[in-house]
N, C-alpha and C positions, 0 to 999 in steps of 0.2 A: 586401466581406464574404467570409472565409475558407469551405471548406466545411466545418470543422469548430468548432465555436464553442468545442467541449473534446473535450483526450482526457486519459485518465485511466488512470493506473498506481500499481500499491505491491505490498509484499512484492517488491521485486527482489531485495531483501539483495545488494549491491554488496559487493564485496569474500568474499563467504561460498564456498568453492569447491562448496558441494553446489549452487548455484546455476544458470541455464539461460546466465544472461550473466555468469558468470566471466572474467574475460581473463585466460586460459592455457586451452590448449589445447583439447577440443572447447567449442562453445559457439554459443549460437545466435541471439549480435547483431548478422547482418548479416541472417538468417529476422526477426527483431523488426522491425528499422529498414525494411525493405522493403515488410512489412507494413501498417506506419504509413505510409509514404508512398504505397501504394495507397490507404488508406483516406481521407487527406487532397488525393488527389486533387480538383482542381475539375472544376464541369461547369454548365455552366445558367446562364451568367454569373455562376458563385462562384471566387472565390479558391482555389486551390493553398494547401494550408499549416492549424495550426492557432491560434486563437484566445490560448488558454489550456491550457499543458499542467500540468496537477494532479497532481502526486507524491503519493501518498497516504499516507505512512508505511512505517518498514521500506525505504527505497530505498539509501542507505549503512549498513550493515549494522555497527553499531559493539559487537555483541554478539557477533559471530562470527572478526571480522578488527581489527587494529589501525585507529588513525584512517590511517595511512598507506596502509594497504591498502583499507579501503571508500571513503576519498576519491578517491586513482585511478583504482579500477574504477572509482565512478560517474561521475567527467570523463572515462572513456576510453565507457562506456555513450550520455552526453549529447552528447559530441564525434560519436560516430558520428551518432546522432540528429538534432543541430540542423546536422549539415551537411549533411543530405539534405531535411528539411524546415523549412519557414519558421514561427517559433514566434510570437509576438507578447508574450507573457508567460507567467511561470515559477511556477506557486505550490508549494512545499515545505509539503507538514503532516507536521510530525516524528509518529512512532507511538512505539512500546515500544523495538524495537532501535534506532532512531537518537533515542532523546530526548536523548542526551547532546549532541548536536548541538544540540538544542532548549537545553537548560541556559547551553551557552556562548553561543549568539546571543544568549539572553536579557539575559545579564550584559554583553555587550558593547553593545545596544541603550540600558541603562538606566546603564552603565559604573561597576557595581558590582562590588563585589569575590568574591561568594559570593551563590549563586545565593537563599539565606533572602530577601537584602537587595529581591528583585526582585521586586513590586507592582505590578501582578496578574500572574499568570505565564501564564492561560488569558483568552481571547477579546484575544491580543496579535494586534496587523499590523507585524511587521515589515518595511519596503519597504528594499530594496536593501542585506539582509545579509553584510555585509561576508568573515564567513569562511565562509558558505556559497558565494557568488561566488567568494572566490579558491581554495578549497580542491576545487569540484565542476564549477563552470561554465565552457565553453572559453572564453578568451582574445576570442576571436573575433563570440561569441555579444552581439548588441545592443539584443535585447529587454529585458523589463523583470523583475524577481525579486521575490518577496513570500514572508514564511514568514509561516503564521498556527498558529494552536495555541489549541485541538485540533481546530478544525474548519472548514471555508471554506464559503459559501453564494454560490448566483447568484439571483436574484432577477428573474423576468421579470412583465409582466402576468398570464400565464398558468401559471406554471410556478416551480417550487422545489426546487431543489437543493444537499442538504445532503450534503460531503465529509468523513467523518470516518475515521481508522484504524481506531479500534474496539478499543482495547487498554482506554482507558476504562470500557467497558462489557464488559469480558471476565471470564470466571466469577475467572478468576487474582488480578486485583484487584482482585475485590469481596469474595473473599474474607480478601484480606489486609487492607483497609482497613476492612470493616463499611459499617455503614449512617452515610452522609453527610449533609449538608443542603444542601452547594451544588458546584457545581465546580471552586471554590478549593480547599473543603475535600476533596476527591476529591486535587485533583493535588500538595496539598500530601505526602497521606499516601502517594500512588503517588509521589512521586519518589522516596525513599529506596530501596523497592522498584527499580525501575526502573534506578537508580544500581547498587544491590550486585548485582543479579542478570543486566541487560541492558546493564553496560555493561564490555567486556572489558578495554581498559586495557591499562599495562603495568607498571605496580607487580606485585610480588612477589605481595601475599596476592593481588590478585584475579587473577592469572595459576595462584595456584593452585585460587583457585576456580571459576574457569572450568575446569579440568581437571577438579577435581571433577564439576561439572555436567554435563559433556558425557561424564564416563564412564555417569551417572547415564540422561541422556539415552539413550546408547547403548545399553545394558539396557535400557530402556522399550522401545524401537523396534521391538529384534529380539522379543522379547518380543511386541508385538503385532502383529509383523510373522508370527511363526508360527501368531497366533491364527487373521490372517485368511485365509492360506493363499492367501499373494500369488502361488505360481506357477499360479494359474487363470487361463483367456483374457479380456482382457476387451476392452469398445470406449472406445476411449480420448473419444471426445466423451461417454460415459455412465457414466464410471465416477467422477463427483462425489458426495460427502456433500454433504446437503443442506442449503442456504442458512445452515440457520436449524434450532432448535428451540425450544420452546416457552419455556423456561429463557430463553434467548440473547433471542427474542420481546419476555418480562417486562421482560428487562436493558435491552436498548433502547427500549422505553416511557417507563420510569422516569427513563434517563437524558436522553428530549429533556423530557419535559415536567414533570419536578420538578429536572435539574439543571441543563440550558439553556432550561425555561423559554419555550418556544417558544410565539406567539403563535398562538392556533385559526386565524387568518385567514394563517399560513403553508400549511396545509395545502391550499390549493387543489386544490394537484396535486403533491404531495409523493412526491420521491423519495432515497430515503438509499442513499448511495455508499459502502460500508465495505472496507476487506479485514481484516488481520488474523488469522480463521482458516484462510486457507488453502482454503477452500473457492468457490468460485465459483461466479459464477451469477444467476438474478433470483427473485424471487416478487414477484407480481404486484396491484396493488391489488384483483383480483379474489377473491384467498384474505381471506373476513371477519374472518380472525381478527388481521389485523392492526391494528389502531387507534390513533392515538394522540388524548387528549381528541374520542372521537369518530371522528376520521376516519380513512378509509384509506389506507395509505400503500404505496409502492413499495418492496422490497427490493432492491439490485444488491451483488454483492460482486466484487469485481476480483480473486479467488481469492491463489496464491502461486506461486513461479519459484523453489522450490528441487526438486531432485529428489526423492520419496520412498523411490524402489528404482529397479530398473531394469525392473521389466514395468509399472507406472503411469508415464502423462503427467500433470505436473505440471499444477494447474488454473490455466495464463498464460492472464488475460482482459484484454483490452482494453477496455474502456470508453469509449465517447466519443459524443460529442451532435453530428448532423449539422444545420446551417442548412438548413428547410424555408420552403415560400413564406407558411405560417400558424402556422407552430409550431416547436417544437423537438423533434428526433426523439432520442430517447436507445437508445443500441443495445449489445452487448456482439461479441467478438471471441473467440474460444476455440483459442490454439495447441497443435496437439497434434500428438504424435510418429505417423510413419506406419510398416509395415514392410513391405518387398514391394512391392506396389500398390494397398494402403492408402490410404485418403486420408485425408492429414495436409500439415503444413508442415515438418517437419524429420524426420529417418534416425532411425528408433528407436536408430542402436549409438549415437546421442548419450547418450543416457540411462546407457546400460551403461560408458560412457569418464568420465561423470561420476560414477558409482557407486563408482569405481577410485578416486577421490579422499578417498570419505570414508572418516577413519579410525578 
């Protein structure tokens, strides 16, 4: 038995250079990889290595970089990774920026021509996706590979853990889609979205719509970047937006138990595994006002790994669930920039070298 039964990551945006594991010049996946291999450390008659490593959406980054460019970063991210630790199996849950990824597996899974033709599109397994293996996974690598979409579960005596992105349940595409009735009908009307808006390509119009966007973007940023008046000091382990609001709450109520439908008798000890907004973090079954059909649930969110500016630390959380001798221990990892003598895991001028990049 491994010591870690899962670990769990998303938002790397592979290939995106405001990124923390870009491959070109500073960057900080060999601080990651090292990390993870402390943490999968065995002890106590447990295995070295993990179980299950869960991608959680947003990891080839096909909104920011070409497919040639997030597919490399992310086989040069996983090459680092899976040759330091021992993996047993791979789960991919496509998010927002990589559903393109999701699109084409799909069509190759069911070997259709256009992604309409492909019935059902959400609650798929697909085991040993052929262009996510050749395109992201080293050569080398001999565990086993699974994409599922839009969400992965493990399922113990005691314990329940639900994997999802969380772009589903985001204010973005519920406002674009309206009020659904199931999760077909949710990912039918968010693909279009998705497609025109998060996936960069290299056709003419959406090259210029990308350029569009990202001018757009860019004025937003600075924009509220002078609102918040980011050359203040701050502590980079506290300086997270929190979890969750009450908005965000509602959204994911709604979406386990009116459009996945979730059985009460999952909740045992329910914990939901998101990222997507970038924020990081836990809330705990302890705050009431979480509930779903009743019961109380766990927040975790595995935060994001692009840089924001260069005086905030990005919120990279690590997530993973260690083998206990009664239980399963679920815990989070928070990398943050240090300066001076600071305690942190990686040189604040990181941040400031990556900052250089965006343009």
């Amino acid at each position: 038995m491994k010591k870690l039964k899962v670990l769990a990551l998303s938002d790397l945006h592979l290939g995106e250079p405001e990124g923390l594991l870009y491959n070109g010049g500073a960057n900080i996946i060999d601080t990651a990889v090292t990390k993870i291999v402390e943490l999968a450390r065995g002890g106590n008659g447990l295995e070295d290595g993990i179980e299950e490593l869960i991608l959680v959406g947003d990891i080839a980054d096909l909104s920011e970089a070409t497919e040639n460019e997030a597919y490399t970063n992310t086989r040069v991210f996983l090459t680092a990774l899976l040759g330091k630790v021992k993996v047993d199996k791979i789960i991919y849950i496509p998010g927002n920026h990589d559903h393109h990824l999701w699109v084409e597996m799909l069509k190759a899974h069911y070997g259709k021509g256009s992604y309409d033709e492909c019935v059902p599109k959400t609650i798929v397994v697909i085991p040993k996706p052929k262009l996510l293996i050749e395109n992201c996974i080293p050569d080398s690598y001999q565990g086993g590979v699974e994409a599922h979409y839009p969400f992965y579960q493990i399922k113990t005596d005691n314990n329940y853990f639900f994997f999802d992105h969380g772009h589903l349940f985001s204010s973005t595409l519920n406002k674009w889609v309206g009020n659904v009735g199931s999760l077909e009908e949710m990912e039918e009307k968010a693909h279009w979205f998705m497609e025109i808006l998060w996936f960069k390509g290299e056709t003419p119009w959406r090259v210029t719509l990308y350029n569009l966007r990202e001018k757009i973007y860019d004025w937003a940023r600075r924009l509220a970047d002078r609102a918040k008046h980011l050359d203040r000091g701050v502590s980079f382990k506290e300086d997270s937006t929190p979890v969750y609001d009450d908005a965000l709450r509602d959204r994911i109520i709604n979406y386990l138990s009116k459009l996945i439908k979730l059985d009460e008798a999952a909740f045992k000890d329910f914990h939901l595994v998101f990222g997507h907004t970038h924020y990081g973090g836990r809330i705990v079954r302890g705050d009431r006002k979480i509930r779903v059909n009743g019961r109380f649930i766990t927040f975790w969110n595995t935060g994001g790994w692009i840089v924001p500016s260069e005086v905030f630390s990005p919120d990279a959380y690590i997530f993973y669930i260690e083998q206990a001798s009664d239980r399963l221990k679920p815990q989070t990892y928070k990398l943050v920039a240090k300066d001076g003598d600071e305690e942190g895991d990686y040189k604040r001028d990181i941040l400031k070298e990556i900052v250089k990049r965006i343009v």
